[in-house]
PyMOL Python script that loads the backbone (N, CA, C, O; Angstrom):
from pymol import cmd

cmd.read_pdbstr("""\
ATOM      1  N   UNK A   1       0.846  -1.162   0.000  1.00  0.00           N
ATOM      2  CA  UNK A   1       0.000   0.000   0.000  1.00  0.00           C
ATOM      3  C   UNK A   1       0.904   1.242   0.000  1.00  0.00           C
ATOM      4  O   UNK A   1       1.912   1.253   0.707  1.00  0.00           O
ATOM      5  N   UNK A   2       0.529   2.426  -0.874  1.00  0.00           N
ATOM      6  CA  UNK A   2       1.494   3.502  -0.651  1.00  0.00           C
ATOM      7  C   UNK A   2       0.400   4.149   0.657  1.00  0.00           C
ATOM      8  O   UNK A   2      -0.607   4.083   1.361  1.00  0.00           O
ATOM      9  N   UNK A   3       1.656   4.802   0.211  1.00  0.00           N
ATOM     10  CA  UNK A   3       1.125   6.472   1.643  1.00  0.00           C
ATOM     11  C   UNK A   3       0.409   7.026   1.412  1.00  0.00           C
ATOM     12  O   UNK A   3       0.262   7.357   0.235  1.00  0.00           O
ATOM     13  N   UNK A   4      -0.421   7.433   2.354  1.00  0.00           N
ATOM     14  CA  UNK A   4      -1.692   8.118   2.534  1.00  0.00           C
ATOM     15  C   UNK A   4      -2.578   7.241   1.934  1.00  0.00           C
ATOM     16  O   UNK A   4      -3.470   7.924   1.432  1.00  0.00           O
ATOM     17  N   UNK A   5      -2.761   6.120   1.747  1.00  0.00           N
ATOM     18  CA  UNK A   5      -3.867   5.319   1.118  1.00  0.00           C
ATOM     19  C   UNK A   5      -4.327   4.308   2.357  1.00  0.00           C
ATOM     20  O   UNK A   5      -3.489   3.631   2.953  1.00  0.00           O
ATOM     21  N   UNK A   6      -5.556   4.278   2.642  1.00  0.00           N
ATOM     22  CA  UNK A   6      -6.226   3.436   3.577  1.00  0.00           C
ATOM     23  C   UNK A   6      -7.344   2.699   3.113  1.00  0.00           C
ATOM     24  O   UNK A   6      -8.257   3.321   2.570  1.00  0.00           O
ATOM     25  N   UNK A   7      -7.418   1.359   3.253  1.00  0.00           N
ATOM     26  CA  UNK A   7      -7.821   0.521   3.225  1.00  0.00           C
ATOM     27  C   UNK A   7      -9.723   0.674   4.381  1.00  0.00           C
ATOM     28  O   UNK A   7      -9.745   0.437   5.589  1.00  0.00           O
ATOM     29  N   UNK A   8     -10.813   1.034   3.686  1.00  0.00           N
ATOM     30  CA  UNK A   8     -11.580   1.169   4.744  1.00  0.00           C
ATOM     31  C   UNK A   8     -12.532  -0.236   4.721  1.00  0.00           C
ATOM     32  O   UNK A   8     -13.189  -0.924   3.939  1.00  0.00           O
ATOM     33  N   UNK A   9     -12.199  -0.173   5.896  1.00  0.00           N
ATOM     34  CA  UNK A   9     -12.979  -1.454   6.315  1.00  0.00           C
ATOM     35  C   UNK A   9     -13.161  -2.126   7.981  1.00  0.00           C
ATOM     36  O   UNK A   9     -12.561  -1.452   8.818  1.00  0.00           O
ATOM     37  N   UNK A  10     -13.697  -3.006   8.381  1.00  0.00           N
ATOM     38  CA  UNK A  10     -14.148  -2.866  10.165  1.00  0.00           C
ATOM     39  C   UNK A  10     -15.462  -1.625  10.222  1.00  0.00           C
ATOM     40  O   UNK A  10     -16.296  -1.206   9.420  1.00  0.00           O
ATOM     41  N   UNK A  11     -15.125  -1.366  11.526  1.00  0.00           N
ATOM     42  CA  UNK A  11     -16.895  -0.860  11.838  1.00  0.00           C
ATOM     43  C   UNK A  11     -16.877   0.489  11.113  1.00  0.00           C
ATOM     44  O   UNK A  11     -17.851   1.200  10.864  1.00  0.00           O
ATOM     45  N   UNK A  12     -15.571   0.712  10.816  1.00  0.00           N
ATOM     46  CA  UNK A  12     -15.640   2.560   9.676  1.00  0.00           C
ATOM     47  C   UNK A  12     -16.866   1.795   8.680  1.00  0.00           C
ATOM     48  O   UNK A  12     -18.018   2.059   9.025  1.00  0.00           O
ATOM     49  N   UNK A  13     -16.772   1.252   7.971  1.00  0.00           N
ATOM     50  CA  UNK A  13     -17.337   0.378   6.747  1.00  0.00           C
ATOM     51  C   UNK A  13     -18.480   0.343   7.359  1.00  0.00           C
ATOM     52  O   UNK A  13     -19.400   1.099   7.049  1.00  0.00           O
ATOM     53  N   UNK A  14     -18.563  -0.575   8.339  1.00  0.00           N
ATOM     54  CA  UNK A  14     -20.095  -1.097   8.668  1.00  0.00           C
ATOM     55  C   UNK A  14     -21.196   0.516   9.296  1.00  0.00           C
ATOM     56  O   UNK A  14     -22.348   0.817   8.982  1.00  0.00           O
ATOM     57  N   UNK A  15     -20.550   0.986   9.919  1.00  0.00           N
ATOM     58  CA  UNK A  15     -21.144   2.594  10.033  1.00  0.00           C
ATOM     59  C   UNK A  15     -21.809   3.049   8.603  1.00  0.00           C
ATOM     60  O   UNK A  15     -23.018   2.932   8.403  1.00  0.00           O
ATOM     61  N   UNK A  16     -20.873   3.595   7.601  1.00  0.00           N
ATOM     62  CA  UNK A  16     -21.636   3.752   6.708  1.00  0.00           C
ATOM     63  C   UNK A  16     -22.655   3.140   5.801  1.00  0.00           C
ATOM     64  O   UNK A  16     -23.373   3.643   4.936  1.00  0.00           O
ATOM     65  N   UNK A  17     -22.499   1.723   6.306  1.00  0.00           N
ATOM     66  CA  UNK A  17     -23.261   0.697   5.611  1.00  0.00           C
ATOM     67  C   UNK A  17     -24.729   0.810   5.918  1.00  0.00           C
ATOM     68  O   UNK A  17     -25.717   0.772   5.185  1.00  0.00           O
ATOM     69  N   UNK A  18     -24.527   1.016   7.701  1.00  0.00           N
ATOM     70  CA  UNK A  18     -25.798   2.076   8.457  1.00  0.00           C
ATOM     71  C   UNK A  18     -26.698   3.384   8.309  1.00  0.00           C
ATOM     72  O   UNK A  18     -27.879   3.693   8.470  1.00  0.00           O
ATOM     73  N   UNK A  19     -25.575   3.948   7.939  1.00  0.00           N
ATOM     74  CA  UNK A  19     -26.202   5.391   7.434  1.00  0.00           C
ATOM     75  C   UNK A  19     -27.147   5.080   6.487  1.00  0.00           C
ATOM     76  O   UNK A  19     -28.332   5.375   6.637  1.00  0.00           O
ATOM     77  N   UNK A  20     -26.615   4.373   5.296  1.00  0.00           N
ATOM     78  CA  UNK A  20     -27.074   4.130   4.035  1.00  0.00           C
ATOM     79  C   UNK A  20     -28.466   3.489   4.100  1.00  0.00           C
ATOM     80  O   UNK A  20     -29.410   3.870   3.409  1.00  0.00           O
ATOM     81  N   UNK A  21     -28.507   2.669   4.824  1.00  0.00           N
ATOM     82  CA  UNK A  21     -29.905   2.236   4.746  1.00  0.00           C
ATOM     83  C   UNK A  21     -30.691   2.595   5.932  1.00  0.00           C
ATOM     84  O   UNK A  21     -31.852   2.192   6.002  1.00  0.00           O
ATOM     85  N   UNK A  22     -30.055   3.493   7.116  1.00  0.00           N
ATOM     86  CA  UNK A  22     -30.914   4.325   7.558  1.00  0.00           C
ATOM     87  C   UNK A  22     -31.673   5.377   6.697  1.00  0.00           C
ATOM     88  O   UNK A  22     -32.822   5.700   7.002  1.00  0.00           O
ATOM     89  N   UNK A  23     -31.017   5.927   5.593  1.00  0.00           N
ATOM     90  CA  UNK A  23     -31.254   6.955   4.818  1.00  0.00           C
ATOM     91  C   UNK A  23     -32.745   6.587   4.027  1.00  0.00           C
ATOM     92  O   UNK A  23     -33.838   7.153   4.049  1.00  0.00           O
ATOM     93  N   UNK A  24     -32.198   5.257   3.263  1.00  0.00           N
ATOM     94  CA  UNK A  24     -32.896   4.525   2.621  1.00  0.00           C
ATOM     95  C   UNK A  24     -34.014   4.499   3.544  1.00  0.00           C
ATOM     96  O   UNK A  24     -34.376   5.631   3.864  1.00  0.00           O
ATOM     97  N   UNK A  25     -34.608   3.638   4.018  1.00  0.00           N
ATOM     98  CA  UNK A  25     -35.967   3.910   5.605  1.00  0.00           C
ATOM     99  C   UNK A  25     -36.533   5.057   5.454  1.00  0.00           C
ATOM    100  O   UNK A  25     -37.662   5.315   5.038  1.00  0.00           O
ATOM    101  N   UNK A  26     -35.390   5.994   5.942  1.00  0.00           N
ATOM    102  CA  UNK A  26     -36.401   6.954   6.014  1.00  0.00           C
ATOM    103  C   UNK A  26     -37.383   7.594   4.745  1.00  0.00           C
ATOM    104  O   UNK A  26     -38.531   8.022   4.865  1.00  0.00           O
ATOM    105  N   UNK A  27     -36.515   7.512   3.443  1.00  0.00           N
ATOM    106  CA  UNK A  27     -37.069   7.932   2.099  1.00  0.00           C
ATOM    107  C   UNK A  27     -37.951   7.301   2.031  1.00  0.00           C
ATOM    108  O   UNK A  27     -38.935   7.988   1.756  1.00  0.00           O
ATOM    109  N   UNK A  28     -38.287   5.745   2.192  1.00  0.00           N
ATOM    110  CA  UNK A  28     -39.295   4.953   2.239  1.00  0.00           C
ATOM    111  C   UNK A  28     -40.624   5.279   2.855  1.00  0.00           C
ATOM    112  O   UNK A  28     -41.752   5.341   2.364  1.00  0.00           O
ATOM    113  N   UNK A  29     -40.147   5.478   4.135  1.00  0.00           N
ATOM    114  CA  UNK A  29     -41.360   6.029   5.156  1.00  0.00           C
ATOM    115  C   UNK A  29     -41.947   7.313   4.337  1.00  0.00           C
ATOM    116  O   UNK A  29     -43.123   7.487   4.016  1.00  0.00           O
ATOM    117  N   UNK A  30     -40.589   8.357   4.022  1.00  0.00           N
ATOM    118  CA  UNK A  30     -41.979   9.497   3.578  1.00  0.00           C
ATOM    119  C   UNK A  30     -42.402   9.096   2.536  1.00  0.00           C
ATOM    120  O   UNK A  30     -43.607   9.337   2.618  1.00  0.00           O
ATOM    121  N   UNK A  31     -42.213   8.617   1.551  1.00  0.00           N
ATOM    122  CA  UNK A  31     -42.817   8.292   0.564  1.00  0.00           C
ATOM    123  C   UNK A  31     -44.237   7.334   0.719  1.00  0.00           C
ATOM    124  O   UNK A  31     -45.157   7.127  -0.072  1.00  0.00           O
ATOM    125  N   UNK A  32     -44.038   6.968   1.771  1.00  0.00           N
ATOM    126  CA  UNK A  32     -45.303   6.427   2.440  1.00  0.00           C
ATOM    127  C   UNK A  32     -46.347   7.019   2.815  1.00  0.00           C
ATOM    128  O   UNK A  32     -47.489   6.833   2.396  1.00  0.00           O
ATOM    129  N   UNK A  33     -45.781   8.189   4.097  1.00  0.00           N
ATOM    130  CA  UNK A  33     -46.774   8.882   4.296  1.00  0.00           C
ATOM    131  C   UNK A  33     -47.114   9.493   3.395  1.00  0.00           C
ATOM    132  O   UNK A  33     -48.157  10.065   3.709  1.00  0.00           O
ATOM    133  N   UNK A  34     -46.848   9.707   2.464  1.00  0.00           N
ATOM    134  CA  UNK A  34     -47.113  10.673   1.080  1.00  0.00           C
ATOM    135  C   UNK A  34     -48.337  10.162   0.604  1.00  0.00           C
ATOM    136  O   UNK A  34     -49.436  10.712   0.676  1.00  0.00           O
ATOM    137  N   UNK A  35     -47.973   8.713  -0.047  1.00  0.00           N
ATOM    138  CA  UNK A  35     -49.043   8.093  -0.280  1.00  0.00           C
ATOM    139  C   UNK A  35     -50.194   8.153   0.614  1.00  0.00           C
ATOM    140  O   UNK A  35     -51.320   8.503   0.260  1.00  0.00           O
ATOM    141  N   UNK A  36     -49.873   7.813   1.733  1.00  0.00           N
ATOM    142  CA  UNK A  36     -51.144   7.185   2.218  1.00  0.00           C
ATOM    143  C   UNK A  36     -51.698   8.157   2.329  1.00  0.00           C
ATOM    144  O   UNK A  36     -52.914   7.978   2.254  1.00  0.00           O
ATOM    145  N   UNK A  37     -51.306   9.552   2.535  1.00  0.00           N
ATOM    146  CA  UNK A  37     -52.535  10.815   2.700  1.00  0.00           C
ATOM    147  C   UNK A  37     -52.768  11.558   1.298  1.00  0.00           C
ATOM    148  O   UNK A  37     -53.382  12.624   1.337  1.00  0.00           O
ATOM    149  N   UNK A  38     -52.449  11.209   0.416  1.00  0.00           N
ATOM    150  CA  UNK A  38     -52.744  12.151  -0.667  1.00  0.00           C
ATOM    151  C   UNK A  38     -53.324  11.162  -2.256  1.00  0.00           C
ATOM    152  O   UNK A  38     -53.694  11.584  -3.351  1.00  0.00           O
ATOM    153  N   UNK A  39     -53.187   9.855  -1.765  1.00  0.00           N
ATOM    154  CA  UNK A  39     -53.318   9.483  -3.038  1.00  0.00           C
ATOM    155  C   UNK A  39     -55.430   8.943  -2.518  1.00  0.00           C
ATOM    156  O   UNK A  39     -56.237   8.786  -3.434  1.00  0.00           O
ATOM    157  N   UNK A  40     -55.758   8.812  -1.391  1.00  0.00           N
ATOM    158  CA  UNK A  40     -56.732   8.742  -0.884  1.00  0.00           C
ATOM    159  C   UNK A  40     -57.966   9.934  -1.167  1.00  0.00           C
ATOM    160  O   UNK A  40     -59.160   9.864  -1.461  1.00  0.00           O
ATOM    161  N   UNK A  41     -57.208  10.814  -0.966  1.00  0.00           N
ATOM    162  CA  UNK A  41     -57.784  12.526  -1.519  1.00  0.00           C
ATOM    163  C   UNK A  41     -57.954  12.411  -2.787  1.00  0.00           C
ATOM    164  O   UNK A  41     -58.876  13.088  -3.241  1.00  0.00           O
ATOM    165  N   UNK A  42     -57.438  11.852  -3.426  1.00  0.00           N
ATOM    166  CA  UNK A  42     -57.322  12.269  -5.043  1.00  0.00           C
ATOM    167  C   UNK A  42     -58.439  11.220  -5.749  1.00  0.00           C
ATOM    168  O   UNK A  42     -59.251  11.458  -6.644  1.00  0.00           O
ATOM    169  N   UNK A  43     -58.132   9.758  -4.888  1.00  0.00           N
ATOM    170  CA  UNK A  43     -59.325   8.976  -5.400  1.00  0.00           C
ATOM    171  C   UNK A  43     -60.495   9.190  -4.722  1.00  0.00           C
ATOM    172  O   UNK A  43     -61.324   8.476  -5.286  1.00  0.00           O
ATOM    173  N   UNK A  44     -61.047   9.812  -3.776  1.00  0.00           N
ATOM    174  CA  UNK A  44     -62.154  10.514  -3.206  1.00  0.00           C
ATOM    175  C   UNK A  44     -62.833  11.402  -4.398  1.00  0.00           C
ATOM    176  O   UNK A  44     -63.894  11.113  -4.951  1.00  0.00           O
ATOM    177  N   UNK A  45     -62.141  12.366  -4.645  1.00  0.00           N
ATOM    178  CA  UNK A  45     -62.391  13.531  -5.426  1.00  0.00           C
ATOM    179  C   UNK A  45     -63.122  12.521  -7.040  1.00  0.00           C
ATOM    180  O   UNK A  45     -64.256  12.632  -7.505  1.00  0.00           O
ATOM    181  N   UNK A  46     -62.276  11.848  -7.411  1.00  0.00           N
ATOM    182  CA  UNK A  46     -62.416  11.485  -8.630  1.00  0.00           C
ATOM    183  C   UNK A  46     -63.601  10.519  -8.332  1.00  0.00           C
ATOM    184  O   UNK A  46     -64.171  10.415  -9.418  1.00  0.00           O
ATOM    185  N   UNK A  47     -64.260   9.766  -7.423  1.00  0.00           N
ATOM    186  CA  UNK A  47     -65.594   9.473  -7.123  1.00  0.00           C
ATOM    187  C   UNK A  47     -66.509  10.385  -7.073  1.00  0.00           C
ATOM    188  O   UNK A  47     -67.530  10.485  -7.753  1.00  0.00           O
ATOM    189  N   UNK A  48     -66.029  11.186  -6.076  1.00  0.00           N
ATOM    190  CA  UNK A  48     -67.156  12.539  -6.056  1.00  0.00           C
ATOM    191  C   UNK A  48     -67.705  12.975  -7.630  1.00  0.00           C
ATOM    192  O   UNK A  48     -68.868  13.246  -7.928  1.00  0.00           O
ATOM    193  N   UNK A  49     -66.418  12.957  -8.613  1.00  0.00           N
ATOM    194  CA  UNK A  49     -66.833  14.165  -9.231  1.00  0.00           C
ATOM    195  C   UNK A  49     -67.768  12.995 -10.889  1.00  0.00           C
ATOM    196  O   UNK A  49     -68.502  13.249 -11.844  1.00  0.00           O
ATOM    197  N   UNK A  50     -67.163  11.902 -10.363  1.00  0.00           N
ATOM    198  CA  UNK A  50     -67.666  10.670 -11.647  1.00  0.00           C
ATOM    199  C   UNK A  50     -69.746  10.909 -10.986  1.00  0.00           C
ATOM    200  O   UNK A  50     -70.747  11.254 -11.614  1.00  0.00           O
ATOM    201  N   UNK A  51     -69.532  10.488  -9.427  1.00  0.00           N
ATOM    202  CA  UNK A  51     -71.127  10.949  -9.363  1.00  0.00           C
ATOM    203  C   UNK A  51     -71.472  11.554  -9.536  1.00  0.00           C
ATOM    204  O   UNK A  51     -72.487  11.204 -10.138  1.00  0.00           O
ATOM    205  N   UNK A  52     -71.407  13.215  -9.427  1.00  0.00           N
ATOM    206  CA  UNK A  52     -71.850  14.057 -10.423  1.00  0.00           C
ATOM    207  C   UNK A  52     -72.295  13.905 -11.606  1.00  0.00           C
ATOM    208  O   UNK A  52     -73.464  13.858 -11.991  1.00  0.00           O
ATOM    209  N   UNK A  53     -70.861  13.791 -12.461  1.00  0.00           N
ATOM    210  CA  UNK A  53     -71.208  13.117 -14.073  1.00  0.00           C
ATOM    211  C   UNK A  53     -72.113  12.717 -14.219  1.00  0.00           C
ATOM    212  O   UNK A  53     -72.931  13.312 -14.921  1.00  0.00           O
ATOM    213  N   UNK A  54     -72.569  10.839 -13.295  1.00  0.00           N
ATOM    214  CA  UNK A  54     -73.624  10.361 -13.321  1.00  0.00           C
ATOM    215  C   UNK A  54     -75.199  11.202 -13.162  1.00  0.00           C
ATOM    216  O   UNK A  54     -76.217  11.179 -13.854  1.00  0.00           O
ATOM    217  N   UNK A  55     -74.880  11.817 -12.090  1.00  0.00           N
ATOM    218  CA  UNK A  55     -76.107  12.457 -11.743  1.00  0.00           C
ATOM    219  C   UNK A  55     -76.409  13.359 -13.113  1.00  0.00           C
ATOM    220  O   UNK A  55     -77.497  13.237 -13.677  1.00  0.00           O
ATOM    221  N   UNK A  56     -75.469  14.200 -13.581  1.00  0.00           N
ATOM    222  CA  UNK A  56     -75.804  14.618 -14.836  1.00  0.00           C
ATOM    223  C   UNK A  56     -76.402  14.266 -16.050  1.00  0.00           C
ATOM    224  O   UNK A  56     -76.961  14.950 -16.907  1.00  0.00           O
ATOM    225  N   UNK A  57     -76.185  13.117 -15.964  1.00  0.00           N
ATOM    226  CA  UNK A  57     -75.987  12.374 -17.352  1.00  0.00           C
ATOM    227  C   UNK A  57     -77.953  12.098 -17.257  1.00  0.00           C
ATOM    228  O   UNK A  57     -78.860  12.468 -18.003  1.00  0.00           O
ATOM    229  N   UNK A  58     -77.939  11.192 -15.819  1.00  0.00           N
ATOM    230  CA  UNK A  58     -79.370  11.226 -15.857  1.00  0.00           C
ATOM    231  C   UNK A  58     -80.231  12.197 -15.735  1.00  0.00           C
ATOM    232  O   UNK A  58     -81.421  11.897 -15.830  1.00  0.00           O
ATOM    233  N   UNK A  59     -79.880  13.504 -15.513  1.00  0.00           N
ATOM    234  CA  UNK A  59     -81.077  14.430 -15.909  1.00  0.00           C
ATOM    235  C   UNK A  59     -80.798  14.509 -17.180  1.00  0.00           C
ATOM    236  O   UNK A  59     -81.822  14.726 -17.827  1.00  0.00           O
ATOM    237  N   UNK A  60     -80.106  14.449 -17.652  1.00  0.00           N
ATOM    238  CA  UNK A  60     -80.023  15.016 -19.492  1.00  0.00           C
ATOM    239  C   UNK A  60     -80.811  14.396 -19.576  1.00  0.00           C
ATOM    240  O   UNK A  60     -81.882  14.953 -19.817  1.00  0.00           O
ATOM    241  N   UNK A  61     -80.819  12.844 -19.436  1.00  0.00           N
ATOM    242  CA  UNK A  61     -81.634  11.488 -20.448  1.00  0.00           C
ATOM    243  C   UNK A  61     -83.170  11.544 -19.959  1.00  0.00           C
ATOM    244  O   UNK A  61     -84.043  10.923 -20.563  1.00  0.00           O
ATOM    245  N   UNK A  62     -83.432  12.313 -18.850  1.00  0.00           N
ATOM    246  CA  UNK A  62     -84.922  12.401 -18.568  1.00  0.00           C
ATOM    247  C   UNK A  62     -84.787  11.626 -17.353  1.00  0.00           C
ATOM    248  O   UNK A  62     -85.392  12.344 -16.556  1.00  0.00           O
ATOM    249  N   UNK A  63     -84.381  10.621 -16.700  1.00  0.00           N
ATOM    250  CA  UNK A  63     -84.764   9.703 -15.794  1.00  0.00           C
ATOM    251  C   UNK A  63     -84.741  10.174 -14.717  1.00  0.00           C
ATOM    252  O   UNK A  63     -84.744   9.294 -13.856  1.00  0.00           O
ATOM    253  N   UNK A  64     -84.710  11.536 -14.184  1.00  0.00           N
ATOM    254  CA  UNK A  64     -85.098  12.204 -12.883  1.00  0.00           C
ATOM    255  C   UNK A  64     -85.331  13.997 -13.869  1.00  0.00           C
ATOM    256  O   UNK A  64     -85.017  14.500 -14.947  1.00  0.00           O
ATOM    257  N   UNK A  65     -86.105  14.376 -12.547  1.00  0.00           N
ATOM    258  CA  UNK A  65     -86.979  15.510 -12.709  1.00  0.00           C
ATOM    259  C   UNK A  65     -85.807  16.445 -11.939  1.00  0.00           C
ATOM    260  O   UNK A  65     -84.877  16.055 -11.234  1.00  0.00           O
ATOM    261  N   UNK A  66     -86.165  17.759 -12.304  1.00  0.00           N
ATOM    262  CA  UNK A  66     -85.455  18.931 -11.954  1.00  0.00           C
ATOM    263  C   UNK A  66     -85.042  19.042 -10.343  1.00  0.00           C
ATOM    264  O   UNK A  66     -83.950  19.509 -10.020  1.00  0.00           O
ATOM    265  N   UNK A  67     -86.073  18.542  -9.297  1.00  0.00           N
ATOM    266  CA  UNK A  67     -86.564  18.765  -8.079  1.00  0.00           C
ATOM    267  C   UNK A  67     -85.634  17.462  -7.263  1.00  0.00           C
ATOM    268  O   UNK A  67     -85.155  17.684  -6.151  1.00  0.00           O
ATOM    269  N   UNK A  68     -85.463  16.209  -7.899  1.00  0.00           N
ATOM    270  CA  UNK A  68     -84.529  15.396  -7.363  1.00  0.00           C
ATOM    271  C   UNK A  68     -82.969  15.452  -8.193  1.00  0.00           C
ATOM    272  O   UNK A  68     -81.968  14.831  -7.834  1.00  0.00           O
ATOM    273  N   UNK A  69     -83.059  16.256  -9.240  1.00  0.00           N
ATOM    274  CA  UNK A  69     -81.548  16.383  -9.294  1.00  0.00           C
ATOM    275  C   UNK A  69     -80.706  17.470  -8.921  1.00  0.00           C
ATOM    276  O   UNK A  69     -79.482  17.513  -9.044  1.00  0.00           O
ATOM    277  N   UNK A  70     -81.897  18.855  -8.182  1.00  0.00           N
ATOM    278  CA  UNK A  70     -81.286  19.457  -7.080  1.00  0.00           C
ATOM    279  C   UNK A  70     -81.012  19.117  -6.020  1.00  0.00           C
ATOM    280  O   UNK A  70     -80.048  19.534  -5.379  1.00  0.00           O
ATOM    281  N   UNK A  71     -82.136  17.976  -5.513  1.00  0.00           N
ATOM    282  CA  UNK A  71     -81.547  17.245  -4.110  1.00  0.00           C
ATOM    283  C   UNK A  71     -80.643  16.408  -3.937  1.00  0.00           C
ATOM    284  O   UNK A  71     -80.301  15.988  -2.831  1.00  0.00           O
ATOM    285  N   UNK A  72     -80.104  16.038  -5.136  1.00  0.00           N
ATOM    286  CA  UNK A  72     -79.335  14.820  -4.918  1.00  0.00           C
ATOM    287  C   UNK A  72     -77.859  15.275  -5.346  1.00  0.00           C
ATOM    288  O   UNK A  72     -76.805  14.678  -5.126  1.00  0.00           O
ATOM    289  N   UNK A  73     -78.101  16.736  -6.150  1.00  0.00           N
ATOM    290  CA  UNK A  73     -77.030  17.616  -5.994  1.00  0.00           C
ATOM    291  C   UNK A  73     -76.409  18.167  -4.689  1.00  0.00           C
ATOM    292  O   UNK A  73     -75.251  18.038  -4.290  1.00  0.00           O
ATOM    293  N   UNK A  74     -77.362  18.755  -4.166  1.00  0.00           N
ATOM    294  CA  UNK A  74     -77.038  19.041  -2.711  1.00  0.00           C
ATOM    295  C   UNK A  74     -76.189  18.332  -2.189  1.00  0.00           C
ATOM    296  O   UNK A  74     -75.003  18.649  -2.100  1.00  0.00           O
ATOM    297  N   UNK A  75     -76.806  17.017  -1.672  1.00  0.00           N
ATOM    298  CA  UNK A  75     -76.415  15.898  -0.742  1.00  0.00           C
ATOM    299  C   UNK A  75     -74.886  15.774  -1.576  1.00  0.00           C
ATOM    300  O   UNK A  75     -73.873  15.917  -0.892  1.00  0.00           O
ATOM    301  N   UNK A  76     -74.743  15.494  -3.124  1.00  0.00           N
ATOM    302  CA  UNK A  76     -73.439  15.015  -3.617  1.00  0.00           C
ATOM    303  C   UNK A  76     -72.348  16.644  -2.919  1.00  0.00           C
ATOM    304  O   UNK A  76     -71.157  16.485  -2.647  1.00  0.00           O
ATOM    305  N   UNK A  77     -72.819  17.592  -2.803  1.00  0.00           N
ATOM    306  CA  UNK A  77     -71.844  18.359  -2.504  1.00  0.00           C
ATOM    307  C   UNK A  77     -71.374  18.856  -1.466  1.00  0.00           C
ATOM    308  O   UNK A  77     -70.334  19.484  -1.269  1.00  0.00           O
ATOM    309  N   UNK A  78     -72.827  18.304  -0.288  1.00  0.00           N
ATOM    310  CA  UNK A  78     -72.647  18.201   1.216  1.00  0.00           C
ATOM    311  C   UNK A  78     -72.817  19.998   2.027  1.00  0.00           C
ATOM    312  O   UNK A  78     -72.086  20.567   2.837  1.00  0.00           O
ATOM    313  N   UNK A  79     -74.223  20.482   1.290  1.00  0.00           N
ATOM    314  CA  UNK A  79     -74.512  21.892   1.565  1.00  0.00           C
ATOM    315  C   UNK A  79     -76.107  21.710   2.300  1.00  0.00           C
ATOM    316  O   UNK A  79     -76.724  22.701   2.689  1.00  0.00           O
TER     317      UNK A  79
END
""", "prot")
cmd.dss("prot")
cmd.show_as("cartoon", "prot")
cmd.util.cbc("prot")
cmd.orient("prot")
């Protein structure tokens, strides 16, 4: 080995071996919580807004009257 060159290895090594997949964990976790609170919101919304659609679709076609597709508007928008 020349000079100034070191060989790393023993718990120097295993330390960073630690860091590394401490690091790793943690990226995991937020990426978790990420998911779990935002991808829930997003498929909420996109139900909400498909019932609507629906509700729309059937007043166009006639199969409810003016008077239940304000009420059932309401209720879909929670007023």
């Amino acid at each position: 080995m020349r000079r100034g060159e070191e060989v790393v290895e023993g718990p120097v090594f295993f330390g960073g071996f630690i860091f590394l997949i401490l690091w790793f964990v943690l990226f995991c976790a937020a990426a978790g919580l990420v998911a779990y609170f935002i991808i829930p919101a997003i498929v909420q919304k996109v139900r909400h807004d498909s019932a609507l659609v629906t509700l729309e679709q059937r007043f166009a076609r006639g199969e409810i009257d003016s008077e239940e597709f304000k009420k059932r508007r309401q209720e879909l928008l929670g007023r």
